[in-house]
mmCIF file as Biopython writes it, N, C-alpha, C and O atoms, coordinates in Angstrom:
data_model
#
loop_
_atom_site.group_PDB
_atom_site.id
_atom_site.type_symbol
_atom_site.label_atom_id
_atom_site.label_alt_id
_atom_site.label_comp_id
_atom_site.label_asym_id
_atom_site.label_entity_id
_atom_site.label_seq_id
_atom_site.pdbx_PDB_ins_code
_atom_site.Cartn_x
_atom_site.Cartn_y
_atom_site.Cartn_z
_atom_site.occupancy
_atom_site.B_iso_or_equiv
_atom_site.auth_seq_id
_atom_site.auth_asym_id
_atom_site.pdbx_PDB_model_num
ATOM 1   N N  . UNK A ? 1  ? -82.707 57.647 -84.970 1.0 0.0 1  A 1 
ATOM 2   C CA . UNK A ? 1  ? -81.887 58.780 -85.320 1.0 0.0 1  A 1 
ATOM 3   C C  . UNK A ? 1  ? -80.592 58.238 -85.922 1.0 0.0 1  A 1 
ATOM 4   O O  . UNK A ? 1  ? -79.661 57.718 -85.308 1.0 0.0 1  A 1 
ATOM 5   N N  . UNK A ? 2  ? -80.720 58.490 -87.455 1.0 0.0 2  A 1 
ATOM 6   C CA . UNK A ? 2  ? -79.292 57.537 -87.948 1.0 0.0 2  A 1 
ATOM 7   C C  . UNK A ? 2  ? -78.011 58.748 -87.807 1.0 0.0 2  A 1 
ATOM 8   O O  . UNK A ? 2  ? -78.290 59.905 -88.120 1.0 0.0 2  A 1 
ATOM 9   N N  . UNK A ? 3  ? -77.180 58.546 -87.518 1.0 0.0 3  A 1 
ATOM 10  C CA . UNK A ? 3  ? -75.962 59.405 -87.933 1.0 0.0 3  A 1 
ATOM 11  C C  . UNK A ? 3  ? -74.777 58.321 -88.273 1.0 0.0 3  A 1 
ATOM 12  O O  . UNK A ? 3  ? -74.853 57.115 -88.038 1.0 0.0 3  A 1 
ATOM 13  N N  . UNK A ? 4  ? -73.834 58.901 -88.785 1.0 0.0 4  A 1 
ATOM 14  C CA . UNK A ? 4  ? -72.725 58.735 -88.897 1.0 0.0 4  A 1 
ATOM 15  C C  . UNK A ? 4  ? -71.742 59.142 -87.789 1.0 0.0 4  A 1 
ATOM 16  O O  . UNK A ? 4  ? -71.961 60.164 -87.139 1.0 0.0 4  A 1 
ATOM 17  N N  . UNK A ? 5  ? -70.570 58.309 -87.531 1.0 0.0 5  A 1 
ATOM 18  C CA . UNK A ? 5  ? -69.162 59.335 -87.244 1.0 0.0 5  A 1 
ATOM 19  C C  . UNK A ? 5  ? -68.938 59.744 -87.689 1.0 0.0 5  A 1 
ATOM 20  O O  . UNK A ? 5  ? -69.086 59.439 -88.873 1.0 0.0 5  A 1 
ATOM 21  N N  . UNK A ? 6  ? -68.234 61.070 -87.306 1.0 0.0 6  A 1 
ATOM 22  C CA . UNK A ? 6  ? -67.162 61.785 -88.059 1.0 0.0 6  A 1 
ATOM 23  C C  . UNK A ? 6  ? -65.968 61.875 -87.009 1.0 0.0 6  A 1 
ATOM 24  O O  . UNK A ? 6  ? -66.075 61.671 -85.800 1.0 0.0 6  A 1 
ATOM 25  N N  . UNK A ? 7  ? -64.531 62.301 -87.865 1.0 0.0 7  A 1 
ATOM 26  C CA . UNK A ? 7  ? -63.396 62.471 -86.780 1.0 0.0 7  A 1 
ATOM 27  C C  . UNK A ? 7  ? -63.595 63.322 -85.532 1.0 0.0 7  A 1 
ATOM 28  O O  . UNK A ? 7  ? -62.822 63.197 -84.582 1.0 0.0 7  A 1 
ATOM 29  N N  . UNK A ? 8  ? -64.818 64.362 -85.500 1.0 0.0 8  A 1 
ATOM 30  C CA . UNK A ? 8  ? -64.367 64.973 -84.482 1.0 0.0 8  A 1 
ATOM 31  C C  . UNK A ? 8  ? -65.386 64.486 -82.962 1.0 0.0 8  A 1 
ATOM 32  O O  . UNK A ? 8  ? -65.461 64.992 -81.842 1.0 0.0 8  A 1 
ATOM 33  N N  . UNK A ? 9  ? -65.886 63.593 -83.432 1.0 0.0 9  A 1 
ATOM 34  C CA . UNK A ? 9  ? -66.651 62.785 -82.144 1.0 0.0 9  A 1 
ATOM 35  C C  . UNK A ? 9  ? -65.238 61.849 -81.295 1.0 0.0 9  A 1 
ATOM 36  O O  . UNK A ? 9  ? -64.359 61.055 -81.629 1.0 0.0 9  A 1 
ATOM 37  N N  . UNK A ? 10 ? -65.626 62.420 -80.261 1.0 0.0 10 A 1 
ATOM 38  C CA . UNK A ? 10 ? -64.605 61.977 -79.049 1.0 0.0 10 A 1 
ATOM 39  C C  . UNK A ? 10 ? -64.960 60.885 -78.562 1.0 0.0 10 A 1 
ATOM 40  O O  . UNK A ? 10 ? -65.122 60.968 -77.344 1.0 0.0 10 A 1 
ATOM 41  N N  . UNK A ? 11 ? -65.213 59.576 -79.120 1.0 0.0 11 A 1 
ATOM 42  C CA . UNK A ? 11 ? -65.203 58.281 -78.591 1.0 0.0 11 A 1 
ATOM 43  C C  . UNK A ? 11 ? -64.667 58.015 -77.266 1.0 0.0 11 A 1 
ATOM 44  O O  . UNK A ? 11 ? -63.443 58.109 -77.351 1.0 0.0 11 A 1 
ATOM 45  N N  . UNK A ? 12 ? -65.104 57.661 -75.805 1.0 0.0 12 A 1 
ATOM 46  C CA . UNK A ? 12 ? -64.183 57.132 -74.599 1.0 0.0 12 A 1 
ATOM 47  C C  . UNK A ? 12 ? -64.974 55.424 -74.381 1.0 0.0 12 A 1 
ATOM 48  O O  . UNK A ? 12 ? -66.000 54.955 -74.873 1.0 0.0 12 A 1 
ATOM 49  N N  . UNK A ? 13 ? -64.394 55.093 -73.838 1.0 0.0 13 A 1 
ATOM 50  C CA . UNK A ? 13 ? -64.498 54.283 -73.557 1.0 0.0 13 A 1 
ATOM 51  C C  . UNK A ? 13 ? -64.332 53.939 -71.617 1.0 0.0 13 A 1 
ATOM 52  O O  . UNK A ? 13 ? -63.672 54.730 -70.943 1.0 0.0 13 A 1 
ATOM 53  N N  . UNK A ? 14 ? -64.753 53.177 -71.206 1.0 0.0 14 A 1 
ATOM 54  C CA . UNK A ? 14 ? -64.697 52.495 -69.674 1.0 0.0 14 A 1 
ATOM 55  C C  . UNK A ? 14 ? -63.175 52.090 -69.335 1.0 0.0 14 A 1 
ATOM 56  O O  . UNK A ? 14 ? -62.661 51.159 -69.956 1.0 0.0 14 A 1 
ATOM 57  N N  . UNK A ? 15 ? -62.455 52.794 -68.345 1.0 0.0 15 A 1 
ATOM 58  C CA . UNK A ? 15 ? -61.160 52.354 -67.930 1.0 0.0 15 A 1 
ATOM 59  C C  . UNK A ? 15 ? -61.088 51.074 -67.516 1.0 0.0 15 A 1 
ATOM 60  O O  . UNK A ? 15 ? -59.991 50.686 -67.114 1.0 0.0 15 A 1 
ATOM 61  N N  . UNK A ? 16 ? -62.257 50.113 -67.520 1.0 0.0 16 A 1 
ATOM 62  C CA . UNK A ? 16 ? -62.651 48.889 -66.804 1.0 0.0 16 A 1 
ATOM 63  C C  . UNK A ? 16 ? -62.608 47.953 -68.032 1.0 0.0 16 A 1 
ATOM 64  O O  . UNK A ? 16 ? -62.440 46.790 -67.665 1.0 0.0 16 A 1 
ATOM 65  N N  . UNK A ? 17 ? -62.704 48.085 -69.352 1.0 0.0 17 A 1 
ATOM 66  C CA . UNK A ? 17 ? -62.553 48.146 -70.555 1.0 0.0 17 A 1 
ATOM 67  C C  . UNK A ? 17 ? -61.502 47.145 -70.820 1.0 0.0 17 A 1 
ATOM 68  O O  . UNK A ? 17 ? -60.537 47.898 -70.956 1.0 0.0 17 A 1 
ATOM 69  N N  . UNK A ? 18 ? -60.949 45.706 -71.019 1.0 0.0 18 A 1 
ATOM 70  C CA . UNK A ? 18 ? -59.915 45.051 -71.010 1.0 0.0 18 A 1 
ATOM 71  C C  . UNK A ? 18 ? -59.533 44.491 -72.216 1.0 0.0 18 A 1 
ATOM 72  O O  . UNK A ? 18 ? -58.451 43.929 -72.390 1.0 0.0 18 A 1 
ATOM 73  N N  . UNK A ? 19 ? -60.719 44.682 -73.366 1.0 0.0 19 A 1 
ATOM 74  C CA . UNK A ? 19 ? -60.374 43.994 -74.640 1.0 0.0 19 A 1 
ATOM 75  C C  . UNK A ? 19 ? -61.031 44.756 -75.859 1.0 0.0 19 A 1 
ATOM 76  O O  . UNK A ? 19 ? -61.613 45.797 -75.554 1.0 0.0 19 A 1 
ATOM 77  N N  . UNK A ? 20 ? -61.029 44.543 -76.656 1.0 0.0 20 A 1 
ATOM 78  C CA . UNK A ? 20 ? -61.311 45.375 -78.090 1.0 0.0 20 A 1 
ATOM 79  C C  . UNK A ? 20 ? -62.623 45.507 -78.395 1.0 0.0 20 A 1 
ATOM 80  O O  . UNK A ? 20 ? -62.887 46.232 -79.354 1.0 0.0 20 A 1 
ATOM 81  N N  . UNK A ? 21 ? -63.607 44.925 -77.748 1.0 0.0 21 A 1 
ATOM 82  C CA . UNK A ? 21 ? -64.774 44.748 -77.760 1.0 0.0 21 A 1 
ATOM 83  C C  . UNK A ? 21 ? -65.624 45.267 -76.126 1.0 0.0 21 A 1 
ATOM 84  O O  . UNK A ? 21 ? -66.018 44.650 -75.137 1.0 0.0 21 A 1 
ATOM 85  N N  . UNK A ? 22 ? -65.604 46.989 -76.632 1.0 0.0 22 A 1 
ATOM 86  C CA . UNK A ? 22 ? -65.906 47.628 -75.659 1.0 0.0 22 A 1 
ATOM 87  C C  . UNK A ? 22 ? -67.325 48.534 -75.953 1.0 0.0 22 A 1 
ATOM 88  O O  . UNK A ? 22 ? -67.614 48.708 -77.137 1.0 0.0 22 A 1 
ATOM 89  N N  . UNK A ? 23 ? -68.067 49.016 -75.083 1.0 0.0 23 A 1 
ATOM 90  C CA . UNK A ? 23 ? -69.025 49.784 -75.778 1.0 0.0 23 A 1 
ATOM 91  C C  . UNK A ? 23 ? -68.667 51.289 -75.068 1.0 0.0 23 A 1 
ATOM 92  O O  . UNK A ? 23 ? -68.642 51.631 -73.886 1.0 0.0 23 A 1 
ATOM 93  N N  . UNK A ? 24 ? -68.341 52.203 -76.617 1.0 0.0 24 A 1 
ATOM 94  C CA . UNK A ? 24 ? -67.900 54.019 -76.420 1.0 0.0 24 A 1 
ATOM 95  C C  . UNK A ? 24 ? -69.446 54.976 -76.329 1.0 0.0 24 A 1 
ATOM 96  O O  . UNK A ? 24 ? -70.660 54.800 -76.440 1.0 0.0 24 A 1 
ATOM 97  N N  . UNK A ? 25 ? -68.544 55.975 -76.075 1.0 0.0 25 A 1 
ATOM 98  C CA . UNK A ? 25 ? -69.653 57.020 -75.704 1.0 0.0 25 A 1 
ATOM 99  C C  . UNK A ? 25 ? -69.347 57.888 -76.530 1.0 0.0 25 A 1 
ATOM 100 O O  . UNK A ? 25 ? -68.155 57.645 -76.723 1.0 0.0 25 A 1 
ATOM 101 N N  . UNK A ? 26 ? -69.647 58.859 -77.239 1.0 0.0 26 A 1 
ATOM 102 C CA . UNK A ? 26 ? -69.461 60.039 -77.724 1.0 0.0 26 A 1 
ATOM 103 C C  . UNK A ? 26 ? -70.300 61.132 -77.500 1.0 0.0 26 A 1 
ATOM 104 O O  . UNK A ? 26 ? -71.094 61.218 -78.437 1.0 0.0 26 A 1 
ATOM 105 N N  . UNK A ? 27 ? -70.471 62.025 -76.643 1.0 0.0 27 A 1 
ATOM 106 C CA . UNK A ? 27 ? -71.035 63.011 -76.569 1.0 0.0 27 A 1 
ATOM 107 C C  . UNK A ? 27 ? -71.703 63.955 -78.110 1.0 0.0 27 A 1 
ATOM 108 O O  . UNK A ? 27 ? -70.778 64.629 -78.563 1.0 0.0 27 A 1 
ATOM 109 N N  . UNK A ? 28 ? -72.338 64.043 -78.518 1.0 0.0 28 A 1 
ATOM 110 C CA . UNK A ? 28 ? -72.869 65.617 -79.542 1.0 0.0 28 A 1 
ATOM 111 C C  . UNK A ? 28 ? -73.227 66.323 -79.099 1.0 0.0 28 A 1 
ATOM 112 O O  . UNK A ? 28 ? -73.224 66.323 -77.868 1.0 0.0 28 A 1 
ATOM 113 N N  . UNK A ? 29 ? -73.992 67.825 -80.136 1.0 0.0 29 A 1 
ATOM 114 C CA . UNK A ? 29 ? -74.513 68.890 -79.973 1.0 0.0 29 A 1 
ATOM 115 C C  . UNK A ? 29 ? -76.412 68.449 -79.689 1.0 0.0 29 A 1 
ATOM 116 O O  . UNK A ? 29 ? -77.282 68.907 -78.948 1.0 0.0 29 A 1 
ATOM 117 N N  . UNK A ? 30 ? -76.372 67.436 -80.640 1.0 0.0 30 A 1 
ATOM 118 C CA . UNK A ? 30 ? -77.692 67.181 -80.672 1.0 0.0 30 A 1 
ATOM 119 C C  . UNK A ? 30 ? -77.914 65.447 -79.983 1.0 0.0 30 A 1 
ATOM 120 O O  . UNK A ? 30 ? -79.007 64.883 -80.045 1.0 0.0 30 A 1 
ATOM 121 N N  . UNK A ? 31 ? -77.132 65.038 -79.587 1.0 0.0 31 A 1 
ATOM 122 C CA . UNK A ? 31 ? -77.448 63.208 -78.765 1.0 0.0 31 A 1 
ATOM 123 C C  . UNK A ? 31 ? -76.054 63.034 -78.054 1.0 0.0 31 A 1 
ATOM 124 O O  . UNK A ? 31 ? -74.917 63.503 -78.122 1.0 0.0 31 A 1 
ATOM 125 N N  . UNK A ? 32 ? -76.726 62.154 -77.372 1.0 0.0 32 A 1 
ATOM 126 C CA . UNK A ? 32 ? -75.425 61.056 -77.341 1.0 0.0 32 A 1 
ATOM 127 C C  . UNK A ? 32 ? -75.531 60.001 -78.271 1.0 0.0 32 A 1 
ATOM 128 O O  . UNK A ? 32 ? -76.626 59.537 -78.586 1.0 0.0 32 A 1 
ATOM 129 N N  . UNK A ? 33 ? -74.375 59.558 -78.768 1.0 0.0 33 A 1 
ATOM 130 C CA . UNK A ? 33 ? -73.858 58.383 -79.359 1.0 0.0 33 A 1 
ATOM 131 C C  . UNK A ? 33 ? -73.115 57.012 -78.550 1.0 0.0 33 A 1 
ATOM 132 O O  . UNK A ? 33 ? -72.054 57.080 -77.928 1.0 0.0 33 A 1 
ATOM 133 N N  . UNK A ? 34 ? -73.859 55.910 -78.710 1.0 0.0 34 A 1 
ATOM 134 C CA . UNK A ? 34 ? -73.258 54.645 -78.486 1.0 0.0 34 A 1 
ATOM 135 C C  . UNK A ? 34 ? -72.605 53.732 -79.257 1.0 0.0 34 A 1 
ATOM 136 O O  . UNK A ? 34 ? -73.124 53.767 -80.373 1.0 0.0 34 A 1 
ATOM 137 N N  . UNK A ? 35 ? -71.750 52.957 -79.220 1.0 0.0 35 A 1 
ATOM 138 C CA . UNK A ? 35 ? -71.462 51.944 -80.209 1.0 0.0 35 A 1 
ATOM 139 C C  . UNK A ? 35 ? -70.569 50.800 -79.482 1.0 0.0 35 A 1 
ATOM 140 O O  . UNK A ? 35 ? -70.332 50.746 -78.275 1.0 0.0 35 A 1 
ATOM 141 N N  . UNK A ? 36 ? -70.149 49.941 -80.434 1.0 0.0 36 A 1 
ATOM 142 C CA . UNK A ? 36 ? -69.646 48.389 -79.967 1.0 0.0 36 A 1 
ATOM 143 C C  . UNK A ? 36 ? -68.051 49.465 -80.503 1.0 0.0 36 A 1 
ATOM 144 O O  . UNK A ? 36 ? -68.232 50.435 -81.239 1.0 0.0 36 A 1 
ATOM 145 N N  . UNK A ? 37 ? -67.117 49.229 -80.185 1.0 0.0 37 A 1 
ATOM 146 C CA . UNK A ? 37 ? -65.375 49.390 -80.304 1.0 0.0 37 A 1 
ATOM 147 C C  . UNK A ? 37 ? -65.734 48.341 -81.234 1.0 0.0 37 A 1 
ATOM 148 O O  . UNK A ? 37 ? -66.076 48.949 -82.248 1.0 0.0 37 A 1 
ATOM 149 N N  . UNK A ? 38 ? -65.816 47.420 -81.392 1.0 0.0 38 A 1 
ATOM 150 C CA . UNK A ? 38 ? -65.194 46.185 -82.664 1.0 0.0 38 A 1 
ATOM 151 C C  . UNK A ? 38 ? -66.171 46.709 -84.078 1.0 0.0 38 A 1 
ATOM 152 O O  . UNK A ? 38 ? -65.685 46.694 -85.209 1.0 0.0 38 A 1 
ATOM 153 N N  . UNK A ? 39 ? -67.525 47.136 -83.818 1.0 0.0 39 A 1 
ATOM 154 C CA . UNK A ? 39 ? -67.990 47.415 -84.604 1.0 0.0 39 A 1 
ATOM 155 C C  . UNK A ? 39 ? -68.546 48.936 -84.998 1.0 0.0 39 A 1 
ATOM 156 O O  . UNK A ? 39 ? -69.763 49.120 -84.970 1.0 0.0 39 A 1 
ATOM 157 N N  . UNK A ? 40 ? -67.495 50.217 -85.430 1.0 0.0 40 A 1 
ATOM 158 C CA . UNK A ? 40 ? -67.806 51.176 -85.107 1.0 0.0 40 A 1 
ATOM 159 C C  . UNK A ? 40 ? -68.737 51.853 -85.696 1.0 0.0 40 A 1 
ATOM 160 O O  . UNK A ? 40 ? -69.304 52.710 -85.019 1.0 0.0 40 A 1 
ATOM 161 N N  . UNK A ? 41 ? -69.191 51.634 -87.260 1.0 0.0 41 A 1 
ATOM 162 C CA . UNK A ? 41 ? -70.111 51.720 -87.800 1.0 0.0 41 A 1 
ATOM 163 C C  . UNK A ? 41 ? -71.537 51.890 -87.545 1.0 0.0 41 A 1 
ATOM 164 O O  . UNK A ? 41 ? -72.263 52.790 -87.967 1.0 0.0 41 A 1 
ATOM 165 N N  . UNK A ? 42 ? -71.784 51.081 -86.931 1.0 0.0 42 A 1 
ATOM 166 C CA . UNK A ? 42 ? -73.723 50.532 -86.058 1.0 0.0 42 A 1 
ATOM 167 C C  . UNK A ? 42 ? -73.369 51.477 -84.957 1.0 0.0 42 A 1 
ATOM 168 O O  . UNK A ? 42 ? -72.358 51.237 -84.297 1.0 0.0 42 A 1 
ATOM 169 N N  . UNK A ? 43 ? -74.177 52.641 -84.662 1.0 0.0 43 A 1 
ATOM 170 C CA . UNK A ? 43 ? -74.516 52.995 -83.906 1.0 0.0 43 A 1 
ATOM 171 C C  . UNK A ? 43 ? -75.824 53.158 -83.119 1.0 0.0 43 A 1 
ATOM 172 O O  . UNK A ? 43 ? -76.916 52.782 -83.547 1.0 0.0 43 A 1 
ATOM 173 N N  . UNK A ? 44 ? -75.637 53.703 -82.024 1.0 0.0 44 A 1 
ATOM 174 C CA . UNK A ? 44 ? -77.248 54.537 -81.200 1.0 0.0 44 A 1 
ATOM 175 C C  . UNK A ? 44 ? -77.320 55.887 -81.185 1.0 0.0 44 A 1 
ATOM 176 O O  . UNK A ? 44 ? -76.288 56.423 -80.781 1.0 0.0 44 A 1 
ATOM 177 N N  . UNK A ? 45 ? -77.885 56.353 -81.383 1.0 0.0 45 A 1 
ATOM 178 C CA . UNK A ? 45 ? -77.920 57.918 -80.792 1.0 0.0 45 A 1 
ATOM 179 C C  . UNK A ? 45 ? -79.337 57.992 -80.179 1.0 0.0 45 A 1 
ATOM 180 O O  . UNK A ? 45 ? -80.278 57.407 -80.716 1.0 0.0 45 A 1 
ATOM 181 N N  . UNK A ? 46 ? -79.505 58.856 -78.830 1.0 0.0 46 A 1 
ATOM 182 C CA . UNK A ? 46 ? -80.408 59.056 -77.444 1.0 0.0 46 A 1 
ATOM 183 C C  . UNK A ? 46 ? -80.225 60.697 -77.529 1.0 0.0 46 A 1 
ATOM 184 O O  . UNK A ? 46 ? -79.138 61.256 -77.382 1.0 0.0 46 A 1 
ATOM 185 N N  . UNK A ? 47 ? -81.310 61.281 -77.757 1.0 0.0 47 A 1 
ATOM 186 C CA . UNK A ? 47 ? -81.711 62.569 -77.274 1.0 0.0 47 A 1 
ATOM 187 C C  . UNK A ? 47 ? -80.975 63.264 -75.668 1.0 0.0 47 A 1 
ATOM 188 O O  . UNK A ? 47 ? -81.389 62.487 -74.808 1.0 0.0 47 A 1 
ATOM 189 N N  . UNK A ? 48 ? -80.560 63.781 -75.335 1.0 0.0 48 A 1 
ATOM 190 C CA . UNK A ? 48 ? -79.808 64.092 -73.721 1.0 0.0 48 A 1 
ATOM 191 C C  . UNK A ? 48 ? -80.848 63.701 -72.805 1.0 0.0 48 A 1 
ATOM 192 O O  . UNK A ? 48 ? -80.706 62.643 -72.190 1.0 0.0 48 A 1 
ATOM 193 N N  . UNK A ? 49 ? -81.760 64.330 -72.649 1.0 0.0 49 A 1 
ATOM 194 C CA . UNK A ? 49 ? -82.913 63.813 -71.987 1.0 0.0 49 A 1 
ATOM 195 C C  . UNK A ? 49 ? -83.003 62.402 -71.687 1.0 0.0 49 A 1 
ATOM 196 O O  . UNK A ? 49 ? -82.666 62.050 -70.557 1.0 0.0 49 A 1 
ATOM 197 N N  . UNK A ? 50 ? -83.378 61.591 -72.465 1.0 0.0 50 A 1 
ATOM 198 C CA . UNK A ? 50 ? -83.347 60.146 -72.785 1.0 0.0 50 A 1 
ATOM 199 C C  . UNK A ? 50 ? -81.796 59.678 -72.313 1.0 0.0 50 A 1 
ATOM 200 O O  . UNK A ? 50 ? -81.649 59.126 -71.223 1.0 0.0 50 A 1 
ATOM 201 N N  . UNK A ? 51 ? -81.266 59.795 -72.724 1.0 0.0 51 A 1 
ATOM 202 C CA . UNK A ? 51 ? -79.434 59.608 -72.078 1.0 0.0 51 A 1 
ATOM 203 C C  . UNK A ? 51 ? -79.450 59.831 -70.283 1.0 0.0 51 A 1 
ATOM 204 O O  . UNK A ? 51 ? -79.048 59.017 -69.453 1.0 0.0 51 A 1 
ATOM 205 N N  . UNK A ? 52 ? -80.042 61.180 -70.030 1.0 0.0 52 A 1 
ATOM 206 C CA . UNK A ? 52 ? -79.466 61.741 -68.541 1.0 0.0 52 A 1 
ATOM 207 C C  . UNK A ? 52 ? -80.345 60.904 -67.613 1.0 0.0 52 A 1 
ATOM 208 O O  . UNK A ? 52 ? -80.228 60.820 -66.390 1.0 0.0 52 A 1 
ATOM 209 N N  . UNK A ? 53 ? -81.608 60.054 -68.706 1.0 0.0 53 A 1 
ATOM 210 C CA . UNK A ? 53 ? -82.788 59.605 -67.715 1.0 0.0 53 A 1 
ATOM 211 C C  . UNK A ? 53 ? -82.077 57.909 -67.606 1.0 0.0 53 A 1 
ATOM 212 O O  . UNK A ? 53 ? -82.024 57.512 -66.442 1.0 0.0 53 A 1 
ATOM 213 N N  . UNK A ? 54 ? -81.783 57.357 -68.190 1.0 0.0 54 A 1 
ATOM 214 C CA . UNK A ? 54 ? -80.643 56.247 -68.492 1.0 0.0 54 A 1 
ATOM 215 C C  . UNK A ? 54 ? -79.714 56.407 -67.325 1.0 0.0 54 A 1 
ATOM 216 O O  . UNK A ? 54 ? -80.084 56.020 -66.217 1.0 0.0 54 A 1 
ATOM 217 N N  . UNK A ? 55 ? -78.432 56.996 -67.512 1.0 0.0 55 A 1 
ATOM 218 C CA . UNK A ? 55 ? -77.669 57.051 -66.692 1.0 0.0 55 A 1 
ATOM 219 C C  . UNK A ? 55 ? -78.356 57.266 -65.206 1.0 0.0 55 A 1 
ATOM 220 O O  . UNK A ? 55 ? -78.160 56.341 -64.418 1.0 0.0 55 A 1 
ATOM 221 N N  . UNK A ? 56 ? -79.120 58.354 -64.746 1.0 0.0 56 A 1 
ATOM 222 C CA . UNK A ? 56 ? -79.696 58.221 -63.482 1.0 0.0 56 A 1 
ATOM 223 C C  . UNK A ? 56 ? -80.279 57.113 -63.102 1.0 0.0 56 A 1 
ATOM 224 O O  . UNK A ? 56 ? -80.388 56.748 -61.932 1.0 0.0 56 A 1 
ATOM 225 N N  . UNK A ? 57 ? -80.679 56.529 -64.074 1.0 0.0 57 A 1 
ATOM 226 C CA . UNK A ? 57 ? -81.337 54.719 -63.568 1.0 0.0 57 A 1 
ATOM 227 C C  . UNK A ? 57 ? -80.308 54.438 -63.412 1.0 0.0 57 A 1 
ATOM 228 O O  . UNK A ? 57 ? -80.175 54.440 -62.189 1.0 0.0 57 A 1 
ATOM 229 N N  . UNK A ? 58 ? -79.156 54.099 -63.973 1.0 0.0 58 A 1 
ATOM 230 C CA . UNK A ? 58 ? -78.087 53.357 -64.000 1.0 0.0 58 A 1 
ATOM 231 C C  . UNK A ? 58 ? -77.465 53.534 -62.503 1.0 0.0 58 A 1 
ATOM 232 O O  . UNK A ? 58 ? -77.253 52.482 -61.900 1.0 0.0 58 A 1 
ATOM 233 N N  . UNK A ? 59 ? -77.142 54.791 -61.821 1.0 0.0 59 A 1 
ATOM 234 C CA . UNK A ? 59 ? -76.939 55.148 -60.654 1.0 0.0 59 A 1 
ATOM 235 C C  . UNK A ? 59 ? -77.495 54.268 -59.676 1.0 0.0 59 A 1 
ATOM 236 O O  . UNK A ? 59 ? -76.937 53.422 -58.978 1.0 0.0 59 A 1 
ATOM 237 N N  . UNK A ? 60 ? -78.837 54.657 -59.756 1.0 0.0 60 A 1 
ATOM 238 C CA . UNK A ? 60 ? -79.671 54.711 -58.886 1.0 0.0 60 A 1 
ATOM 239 C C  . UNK A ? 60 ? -80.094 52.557 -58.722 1.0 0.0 60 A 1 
ATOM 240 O O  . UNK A ? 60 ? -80.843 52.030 -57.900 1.0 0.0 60 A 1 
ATOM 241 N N  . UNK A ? 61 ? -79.268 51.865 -59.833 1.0 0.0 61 A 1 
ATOM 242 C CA . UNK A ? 61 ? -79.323 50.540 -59.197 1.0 0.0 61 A 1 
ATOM 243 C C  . UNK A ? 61 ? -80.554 50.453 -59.556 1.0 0.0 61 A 1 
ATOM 244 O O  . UNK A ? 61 ? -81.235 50.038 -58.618 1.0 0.0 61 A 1 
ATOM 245 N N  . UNK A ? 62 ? -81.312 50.710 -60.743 1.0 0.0 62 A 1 
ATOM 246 C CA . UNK A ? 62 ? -82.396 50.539 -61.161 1.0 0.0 62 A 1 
ATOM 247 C C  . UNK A ? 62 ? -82.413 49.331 -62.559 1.0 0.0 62 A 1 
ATOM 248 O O  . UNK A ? 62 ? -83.328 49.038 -63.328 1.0 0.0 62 A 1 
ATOM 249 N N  . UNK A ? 63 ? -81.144 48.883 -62.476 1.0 0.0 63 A 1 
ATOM 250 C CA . UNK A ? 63 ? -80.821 48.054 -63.548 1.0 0.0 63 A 1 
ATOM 251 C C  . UNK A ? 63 ? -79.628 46.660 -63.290 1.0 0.0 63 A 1 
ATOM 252 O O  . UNK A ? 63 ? -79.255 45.807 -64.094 1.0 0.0 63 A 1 
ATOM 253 N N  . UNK A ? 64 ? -79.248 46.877 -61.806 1.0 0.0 64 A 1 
ATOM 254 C CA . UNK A ? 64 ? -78.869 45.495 -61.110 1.0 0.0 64 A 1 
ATOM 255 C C  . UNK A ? 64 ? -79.660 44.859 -61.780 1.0 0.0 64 A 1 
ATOM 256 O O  . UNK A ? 64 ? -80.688 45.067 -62.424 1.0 0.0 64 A 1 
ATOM 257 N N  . UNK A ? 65 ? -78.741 43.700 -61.419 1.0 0.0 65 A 1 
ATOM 258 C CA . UNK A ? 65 ? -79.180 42.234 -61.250 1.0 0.0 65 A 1 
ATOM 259 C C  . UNK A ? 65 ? -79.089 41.617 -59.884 1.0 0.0 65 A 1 
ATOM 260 O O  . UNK A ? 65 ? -78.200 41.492 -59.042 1.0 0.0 65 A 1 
ATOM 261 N N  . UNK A ? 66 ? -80.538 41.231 -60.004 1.0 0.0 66 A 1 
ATOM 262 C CA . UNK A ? 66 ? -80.813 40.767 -58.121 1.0 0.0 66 A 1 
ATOM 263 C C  . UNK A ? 66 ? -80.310 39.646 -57.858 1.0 0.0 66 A 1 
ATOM 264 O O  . UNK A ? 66 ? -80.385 39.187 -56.718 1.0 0.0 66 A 1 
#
């Protein structure tokens, strides 16, 4: 799913975040969006579904390192 930015995507970033080379989030209507902060251009975009199933792994310690 290629997109572009545009200005009104709300990029955040991790308060844990210490240098210029961070990876943002941007919420849409139709995905979420990922990208590198140093490189804002290259993105991801994930269907919500696909995103909400991600993050719940992520919770759930399904992606530690043992």
């Amino acid at each position: 799913m290629a997109q572009t930015h545009s200005v009104a995507d709300a990029w955040r970033k991790s308060a844990r975040c210490e240098t210029h080379n961070c990876v943002e989030v941007a919420e849409r209507a139709d995905a979420v969006a990922i990208r590198n902060s140093s490189v804002p251009d290259a993105q991801l975009a994930f269907a919500h579904p696909a995103w909400a199933a991600f993050i719940s792994g992520v919770r759930a310690g399904q992606f530690d390192l043992q």
